[in-house]
N, C-alpha and C positions, 0 to 999 in steps of 0.2 A: 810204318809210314813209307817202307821201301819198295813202290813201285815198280816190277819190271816190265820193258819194251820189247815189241816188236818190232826188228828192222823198216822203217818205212819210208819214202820221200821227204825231202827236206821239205815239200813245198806247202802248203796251207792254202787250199782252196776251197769254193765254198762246201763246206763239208755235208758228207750222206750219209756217214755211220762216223761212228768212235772211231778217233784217228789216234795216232801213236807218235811220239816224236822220238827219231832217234840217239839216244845216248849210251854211250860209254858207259859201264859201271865198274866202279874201283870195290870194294872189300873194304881198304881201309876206312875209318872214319877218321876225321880231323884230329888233330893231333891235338890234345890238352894242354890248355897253360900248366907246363911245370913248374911257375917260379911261385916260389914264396910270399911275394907282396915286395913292392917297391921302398918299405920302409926300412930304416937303419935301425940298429941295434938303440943308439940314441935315442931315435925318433919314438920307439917300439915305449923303450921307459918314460918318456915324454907324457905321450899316451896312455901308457899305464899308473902315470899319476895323475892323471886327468881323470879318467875312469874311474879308480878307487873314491874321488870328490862327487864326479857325476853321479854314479850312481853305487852307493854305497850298500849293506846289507837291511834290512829288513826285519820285520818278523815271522816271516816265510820266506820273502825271494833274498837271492842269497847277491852278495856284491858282486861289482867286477872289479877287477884285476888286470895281472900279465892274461891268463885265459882271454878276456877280451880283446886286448890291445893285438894278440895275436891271431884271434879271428877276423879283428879288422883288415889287419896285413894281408892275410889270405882272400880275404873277401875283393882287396884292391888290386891284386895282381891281372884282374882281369877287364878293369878299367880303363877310362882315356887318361893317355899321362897325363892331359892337362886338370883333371879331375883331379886325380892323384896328386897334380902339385899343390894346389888351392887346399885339398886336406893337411898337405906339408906344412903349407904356409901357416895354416889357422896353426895347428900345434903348436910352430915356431913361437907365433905372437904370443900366444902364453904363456909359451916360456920362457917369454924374455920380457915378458910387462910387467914381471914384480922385482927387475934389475934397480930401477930408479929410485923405488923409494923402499925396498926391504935388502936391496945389493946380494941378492941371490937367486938363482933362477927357479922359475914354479916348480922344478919338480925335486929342485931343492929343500923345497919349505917343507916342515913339518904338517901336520894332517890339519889342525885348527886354521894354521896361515893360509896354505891351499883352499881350504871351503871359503874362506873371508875372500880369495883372491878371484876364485869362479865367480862368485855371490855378485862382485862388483860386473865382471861380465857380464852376467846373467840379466842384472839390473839396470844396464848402463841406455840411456834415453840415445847413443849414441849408435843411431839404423847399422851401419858398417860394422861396427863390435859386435852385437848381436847377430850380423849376417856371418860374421867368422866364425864364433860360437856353434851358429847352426851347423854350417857347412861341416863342422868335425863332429857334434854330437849326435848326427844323423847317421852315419854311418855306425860311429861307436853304440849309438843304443839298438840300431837294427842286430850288431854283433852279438849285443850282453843279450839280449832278447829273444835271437832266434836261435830259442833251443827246446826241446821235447818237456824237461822238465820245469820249464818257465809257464809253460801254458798250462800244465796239469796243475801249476799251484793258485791258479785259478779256476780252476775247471772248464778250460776253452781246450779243443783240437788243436793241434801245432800242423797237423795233415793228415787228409782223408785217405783213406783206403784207394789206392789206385785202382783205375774202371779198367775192364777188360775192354781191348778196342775190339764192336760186331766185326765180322768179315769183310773186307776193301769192299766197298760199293763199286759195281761196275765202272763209273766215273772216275775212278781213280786211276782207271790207266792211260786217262787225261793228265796226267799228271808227272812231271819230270822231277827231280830231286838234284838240283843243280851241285851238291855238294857229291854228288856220285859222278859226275860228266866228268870223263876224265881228257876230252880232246875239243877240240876249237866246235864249234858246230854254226849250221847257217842256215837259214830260216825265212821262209816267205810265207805272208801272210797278208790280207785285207785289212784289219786292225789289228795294230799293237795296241796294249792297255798297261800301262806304268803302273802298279801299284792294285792291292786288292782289298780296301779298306771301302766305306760310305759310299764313296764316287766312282772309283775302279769296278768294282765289283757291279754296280748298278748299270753301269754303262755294259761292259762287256754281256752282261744278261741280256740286255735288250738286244744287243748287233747280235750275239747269238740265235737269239729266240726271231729275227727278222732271215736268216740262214747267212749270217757273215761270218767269215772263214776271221775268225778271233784267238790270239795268242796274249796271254795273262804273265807277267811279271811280277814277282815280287821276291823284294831282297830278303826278307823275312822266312819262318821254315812254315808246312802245314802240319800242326799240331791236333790231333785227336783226341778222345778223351781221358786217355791214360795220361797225359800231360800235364791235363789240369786235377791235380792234385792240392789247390788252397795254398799250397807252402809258398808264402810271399818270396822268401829269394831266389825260388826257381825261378817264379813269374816273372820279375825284375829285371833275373839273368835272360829267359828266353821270350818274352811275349812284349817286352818296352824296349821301344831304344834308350840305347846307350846306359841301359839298368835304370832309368826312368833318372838321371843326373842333367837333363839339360834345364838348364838355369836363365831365364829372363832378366838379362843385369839391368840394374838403373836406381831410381832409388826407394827399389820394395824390395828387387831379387825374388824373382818367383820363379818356381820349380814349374813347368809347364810340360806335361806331360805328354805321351803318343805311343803306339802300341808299334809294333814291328816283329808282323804274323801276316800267315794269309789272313784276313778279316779287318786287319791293320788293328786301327782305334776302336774298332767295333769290339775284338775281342775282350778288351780289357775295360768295356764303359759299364756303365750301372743297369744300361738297358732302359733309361726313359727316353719315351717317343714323344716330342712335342710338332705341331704347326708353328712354323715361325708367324707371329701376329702383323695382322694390316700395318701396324703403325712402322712397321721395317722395311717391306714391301715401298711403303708411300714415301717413306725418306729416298730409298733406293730410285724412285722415280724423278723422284725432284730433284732429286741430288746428283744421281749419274743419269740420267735420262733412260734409265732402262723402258722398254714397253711391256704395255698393260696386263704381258703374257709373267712378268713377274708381280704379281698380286695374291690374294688368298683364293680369290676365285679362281685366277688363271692359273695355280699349280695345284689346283683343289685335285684334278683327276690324278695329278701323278701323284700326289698325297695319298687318297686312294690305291692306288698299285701298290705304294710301298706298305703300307699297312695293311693289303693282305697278306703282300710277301711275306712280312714279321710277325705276323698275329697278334697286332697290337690291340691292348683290352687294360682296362683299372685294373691295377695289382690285387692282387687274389685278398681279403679279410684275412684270408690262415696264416698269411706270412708277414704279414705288416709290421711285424713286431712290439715291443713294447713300449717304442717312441714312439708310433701314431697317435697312442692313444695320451703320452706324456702329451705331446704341441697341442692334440684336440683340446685337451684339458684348458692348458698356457692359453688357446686362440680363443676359443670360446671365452675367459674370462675378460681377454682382452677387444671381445668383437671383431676377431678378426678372423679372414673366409679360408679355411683348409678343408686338403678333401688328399683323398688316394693320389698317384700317380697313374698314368697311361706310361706299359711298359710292354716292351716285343719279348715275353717270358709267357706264352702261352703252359702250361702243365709244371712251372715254377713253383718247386717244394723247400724253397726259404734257405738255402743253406749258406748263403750269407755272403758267396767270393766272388762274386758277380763280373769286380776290379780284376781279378787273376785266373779268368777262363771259366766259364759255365760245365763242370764236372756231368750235368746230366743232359746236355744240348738244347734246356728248354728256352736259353736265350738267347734268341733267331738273329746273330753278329754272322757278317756276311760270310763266315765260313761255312755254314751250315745252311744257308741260304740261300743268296746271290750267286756263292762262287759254286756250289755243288748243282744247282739251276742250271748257271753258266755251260757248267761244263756234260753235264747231261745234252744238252742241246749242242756238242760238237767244237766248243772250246779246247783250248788246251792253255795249259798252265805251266810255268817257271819256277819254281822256287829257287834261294839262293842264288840270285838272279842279281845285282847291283847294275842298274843300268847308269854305265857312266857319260853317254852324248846322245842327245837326237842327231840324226844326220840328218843336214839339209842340206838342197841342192838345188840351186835357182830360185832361193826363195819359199822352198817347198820342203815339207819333213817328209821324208823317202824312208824310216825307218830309223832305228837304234842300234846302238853298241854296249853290251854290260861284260863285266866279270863275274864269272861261277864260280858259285863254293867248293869246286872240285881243286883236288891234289896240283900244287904246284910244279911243271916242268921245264926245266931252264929257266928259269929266274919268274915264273908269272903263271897265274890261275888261267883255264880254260878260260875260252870266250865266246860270247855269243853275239853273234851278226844278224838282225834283224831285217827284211825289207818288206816295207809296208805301205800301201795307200795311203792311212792316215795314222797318226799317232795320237794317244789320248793316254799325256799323261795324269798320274792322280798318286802322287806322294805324298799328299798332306801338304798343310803351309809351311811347317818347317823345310821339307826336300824338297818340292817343286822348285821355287824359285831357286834352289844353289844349282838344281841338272839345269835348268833353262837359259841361267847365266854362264855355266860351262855349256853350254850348246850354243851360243850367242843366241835365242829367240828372249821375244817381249823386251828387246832393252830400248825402243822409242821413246819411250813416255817417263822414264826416269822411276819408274814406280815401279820395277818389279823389285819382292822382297820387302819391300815399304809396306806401309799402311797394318801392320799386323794387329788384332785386337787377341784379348787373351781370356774374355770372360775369366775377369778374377773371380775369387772366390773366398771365404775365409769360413771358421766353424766357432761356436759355443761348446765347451761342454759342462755338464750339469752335474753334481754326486747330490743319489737321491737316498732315502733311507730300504726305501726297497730294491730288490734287485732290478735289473734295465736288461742283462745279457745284450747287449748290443751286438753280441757276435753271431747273436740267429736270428735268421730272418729276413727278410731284404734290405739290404743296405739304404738304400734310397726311392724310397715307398709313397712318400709323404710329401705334402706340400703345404709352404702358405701362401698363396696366390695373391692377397692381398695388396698389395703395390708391384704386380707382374706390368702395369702398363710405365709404372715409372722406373721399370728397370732394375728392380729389385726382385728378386725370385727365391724363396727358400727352399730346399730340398734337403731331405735326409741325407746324412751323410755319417753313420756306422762305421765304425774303425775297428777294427781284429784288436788283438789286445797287443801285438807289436808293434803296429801301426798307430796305435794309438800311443803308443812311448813318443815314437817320431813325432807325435802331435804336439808336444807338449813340449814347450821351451827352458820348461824350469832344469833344474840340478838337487842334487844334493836326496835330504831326508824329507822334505816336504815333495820331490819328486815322486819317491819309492813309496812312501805315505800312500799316495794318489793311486799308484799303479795297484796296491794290493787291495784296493779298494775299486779293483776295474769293475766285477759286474755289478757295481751301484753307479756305475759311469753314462750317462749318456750324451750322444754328440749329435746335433744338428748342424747345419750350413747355410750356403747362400751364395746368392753369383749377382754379380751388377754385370748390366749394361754398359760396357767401359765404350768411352771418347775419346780414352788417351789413345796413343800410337804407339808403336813401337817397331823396329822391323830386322828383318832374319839377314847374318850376312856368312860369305863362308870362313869356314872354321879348320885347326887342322884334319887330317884325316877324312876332308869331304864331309865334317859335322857343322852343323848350326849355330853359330856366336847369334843372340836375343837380345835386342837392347831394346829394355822397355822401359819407364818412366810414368806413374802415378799422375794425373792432374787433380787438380783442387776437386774441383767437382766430383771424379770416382772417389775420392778419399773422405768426401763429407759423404755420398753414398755407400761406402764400405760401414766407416762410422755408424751411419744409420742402423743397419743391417744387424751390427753387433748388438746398439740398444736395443732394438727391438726385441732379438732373441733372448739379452739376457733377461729383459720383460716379460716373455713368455713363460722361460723355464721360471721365474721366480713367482708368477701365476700358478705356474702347475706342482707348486711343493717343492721344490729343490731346495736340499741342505744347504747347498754352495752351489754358486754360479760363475763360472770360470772360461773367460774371454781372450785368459794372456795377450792382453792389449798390455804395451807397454804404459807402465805407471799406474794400470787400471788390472791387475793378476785376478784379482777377484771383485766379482760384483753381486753380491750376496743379498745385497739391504735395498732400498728404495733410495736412502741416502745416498749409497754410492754408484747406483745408478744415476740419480740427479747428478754426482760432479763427472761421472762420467758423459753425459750429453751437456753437459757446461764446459768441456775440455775442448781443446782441439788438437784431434790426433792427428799424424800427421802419415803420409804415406807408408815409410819404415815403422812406425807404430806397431803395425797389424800383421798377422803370421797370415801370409796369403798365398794360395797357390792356382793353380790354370788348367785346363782339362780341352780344352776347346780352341785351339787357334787356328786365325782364321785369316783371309784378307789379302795375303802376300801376292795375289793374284789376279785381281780382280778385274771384275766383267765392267764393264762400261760403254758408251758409247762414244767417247772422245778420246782417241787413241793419245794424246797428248797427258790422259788422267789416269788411265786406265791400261791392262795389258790386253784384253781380249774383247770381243764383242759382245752384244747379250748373245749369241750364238756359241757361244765358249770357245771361238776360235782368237789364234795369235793374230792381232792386228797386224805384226809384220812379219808372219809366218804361215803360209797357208798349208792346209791339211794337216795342223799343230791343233790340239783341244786340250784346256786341262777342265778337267770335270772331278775338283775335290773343294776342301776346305780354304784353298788358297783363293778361290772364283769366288766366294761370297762378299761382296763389295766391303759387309761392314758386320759388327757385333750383334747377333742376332736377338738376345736379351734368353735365351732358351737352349736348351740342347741341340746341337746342328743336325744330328746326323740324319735324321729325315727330311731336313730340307737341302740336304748334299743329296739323297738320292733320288730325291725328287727332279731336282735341277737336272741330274748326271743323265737320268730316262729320260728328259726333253732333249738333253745336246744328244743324247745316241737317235734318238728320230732326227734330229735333223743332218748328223752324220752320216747316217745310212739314208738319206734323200739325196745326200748328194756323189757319192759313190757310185762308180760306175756299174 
């Protein structure tokens, strides 16, 4: 992926041929975490009696142990400390909550007292116990899990045969590798473009393809096909932020996800392409006074554009796998309407890691897309790029300032000096709003960072008598449409057989039970339409603190969501029907589905996580409500655009990313209209 340059002008004009930027390159690569993991010798045994309770031996997969506790160690050395502490802390609380009433600490107790002592954790209707629980057993079963011979004793892949990368595509010597810049460098251009994910990438296409002299950022690396090899904790380590650990505090605690690659979120989603429906559009008009150019008709053509650019088409019959045909079963019995998915995997041959990079390129995420489009037409690109201020001047964005991943000299990384006509950032909802607030733009209206929605999300899974292999095939194929207007949406959602541990809140021998019984496993999902709010604020390190909060209304919507599916699977022949709803582990009978929809569960109830965030930015037309126009410019910032997930006023009830790059190709036309 190490492109080299030709000496050439700093300056970025409208460009006539493939341009080159010039950089420095070092030899060396970055220097590796050498430490061992942040944990104490203490802490290590803490853990390693934890892990002997959690997941004990089997009659094939074999226990964990010290081996675990120390792959954990190792696995944390390269975490945020504050990550690292909250893992600390959970351990702590364990081992010191059986002081009170057995006067010995957890990893004190003998093996019986320990399983009794998790059991009650495990059990406890008490959201904050169970969020501690999690916070340490995720890590620990990713550890015990990801290993070569865990997966053979089910017969899943642990990782593919790495892909030879073809020969650099001429475009790529649009391409700079900011962790090789080894000197300050400085840069003019027409647009800058923050970020190269849904919105970035779509926009810079466009200003490119109009002949605007476009320079691409992004903090993230470009990854080729040899990268994506399936192996989830590479994925983790290099294609999500922050190892995919940013947490939605409040009182669900939701993991909410985001990719951090050239392609951004694109790289790591499932590949479904939706239309966001009239009935979002119509709230968005009434609600923020957007105009008529935000409706289904009015983005109908850039709808259009992006669905040729992706090749979106129903997911192929050959890959669907064998939960299509489980739900058809479930829906049909139930009356209720399912059908294939619409997915941008045009020549898509099933192989199941959709989440952790498209091994064969048939899933059109804007690395393979947008940004190589982009840059074909006279672009140029950044990577390792952290842009840390817009500069403004008189009220106007004149350009950026970032740190490069390059070798540090006298105390601090290379840097890069932007100047530009206009800036169009697109970091997603999580970073937009922390650069905009360190930039001082959009802070009139009290709203920026505010307003976040997270399209939750939660799953079923099912143990059938036949095999499911949920490991091949397309992850998320499927649907049941059936209350898509009330905001309820179901979608497959396939879990790898280590991912699938993480799924699963239980402990002990009824955990291990379950897992050697993975290819009789199968897992569906769902996402509501959330109301609730939450919003993004900054954090240490330039990361994202989330504080969200559950309302009544999403949480009798969640609930729904879960009856329904355990209805389905229980329709469609499932031995056991498995919800991990607190107080509700299994709903197997009709019975216990009845006290399950006589219950009322409660936000912290439900294991839920977020794929989608959205809002911290949003377009309006009352700069008092709102950060930007429908224009996607800063109300109190001229020649400022962000064109991402943070501009969507509100929960779209569907997958964004098509109606991010639908929006991002309207604000580059009106961008490039008013440019000199």
């Amino acid at each position: 992926m190490v492109a080299h340059f030709d000496p050439l002008p700093s300056v970025l004009t409208r460009p006539t041929a493939n341009v080159g930027i010039p950089a420095n390159i070092s030899a060396a690569p970055p220097p590796a975490n050498q430490g061992q993991g942040p944990l104490s010798s203490r802490e290590i045994d803490i853990i390693t009696a934890i892990a002997e309770v959690a997941m004990p031996a089997g009659q094939f997969l074999e226990g964990a142990g010290r081996g675990t506790a120390d792959a954990m160690n190792r696995w944390m050395a390269d975490i945020p400390p504050e990550a690292a502490r909250v893992i600390q802390g959970s351990a702590w609380a364990i081992e010191l909550s059986t002081l009170p009433t057995r006067r010995r600490p957890f990893s004190a107790l003998p093996l019986e007292a320990r399983v009794a002592a998790l059991s009650q954790w495990e059990q406890s209707r008490v959201p904050s116990a169970r969020a501690l629980l999690r916070a340490l057993l995720t890590p620990l079963k990713f550890s015990h899990f990801d290993r070569p011979e865990m997966f053979r004793h089910v017969g899943c892949h642990y990782e593919l045969e790495t892909v030879r990368d073809e020969a650099p595509p001429r475009w790529m010597s649009q391409v700079t590798d900011g962790r090789e810049v080894t000197e300050d460098l400085d840069l003019e251009c027409e647009v800058v473009v923050i970020g190269t994910g849904a919105g970035g990438a779509a926009a810079a296409y466009e200003l490119a393809s109009r002949g605007r002299a476009v320079l691409l950022l992004e903090e993230g690396h470009f990854h080729r096909r040899s990268s994506f090899t399936g192996r989830r904790s590479r994925a983790y380590k290099e294609l999500y932020r922050d190892k995919g650990l940013t947490v939605a505090l409040g009182n669900v605690n939701v993991p909410v996800w985001a990719g951090r690659a050239v392609g951004g979120s694109t790289v790591v989603n499932s590949g479904t392409c939706y239309r966001a429906p009239e009935r979002t559009f119509e709230y968005w008009r009434t609600r923020h006074g957007l105009p008529s150019a935000f409706s289904a008709e009015g983005l109908s053509p850039y709808y259009e554009r992006v669905e040729a650019m992706l090749g979106v088409s129903q997911a192929s019959p050959l890959h669907l796998g064998k939960i299509a045909g489980i739900i058809g079963k479930g829906a049909d019995h139930l009356g209720l309407s399912h059908k294939s998915l619409m997915r941008n995997a045009p020549g898509c041959d099933g192989q199941g890691i959709c989440c952790f990079g498209c091994p064969t390129g048939a899933k059109r995420s804007t690395d393979v897309s947008y940004v190589p489009a982009a840059l074909a037409r006279g672009a140029q690109l950044v990577t390792a790029a952290r842009v840390d201020i817009v500069e403004i001047v008189a009220g106007r964005a004149r350009g950026v300032t970032a740190t490069l991943g390059g070798p540090e000299r006298g105390g601090r990384a290379p840097r890069l000096r932007v100047k530009a006509e206009a800036v169009v950032v697109a970091g997603g909802a999580l970073m937009t709003p922390l650069l905009l607030r360190r930039s001082g733009a959009c802070q009139t209206s009290g709203m920026l960072g505010k307003n976040l929605s997270i399209h939750p999300a939660s799953k079923v899974m099912a143990l059938f008598d036949d095999r499911v292999d949920q490991d091949r095939g397309i992850p998320q194929s499927y649907t049941i449409d059936q209350f898509a207007e009330e905001g309820l949406l179901f979608e497959g959602g396939s879990l790898p057989f280590d991912v699938a541990a993480l799924g699963m809140p239980w402990t002990g021998k009824r955990f291990i039970e379950l897992m050697e019984r993975y290819p009789h496993l199968a897992t569906f999902g769902f996402m509501i339409q959330d109301h609730s709010r939450g919003e993004v604020l900054p954090g240490p390190g330039g990361r994202p603190i989330l504080r969200y909060n559950m309302n009544e209304r999403d949480a009798r919507l969640m609930q729904r969501g879960v009856e329904t599916l355990c209805g389905v699977f229980q329709a469609a022949g499932a031995r056991r029907v498995l919800p991990f709803v607190a107080g509700h582990d299994e709903v197997s009978t009709k019975d216990a589905l009845a006290r399950l929809r006589n219950s009322k569960v409660r936000p912290g109830d439900i294991e839920v996580t977020a794929f989608h965030p959205l809002g911290t930015c949003r377009v309006g037309t009352d700069p008092r409500r709102s950060c930007l126009g429908p224009d996607h410019e800063a109300h109190d910032v001229a020649g400022l655009y962000v064109c991402d997930g943070s501009a969507i006023p509100s929960s779209l009830g569907v997958n964004p990313q098509m109606t991010i790059m639908a929006m991002a190709l309207r604000a580059a036309e009106i961008i490039d209209s008013r440019l000199p």
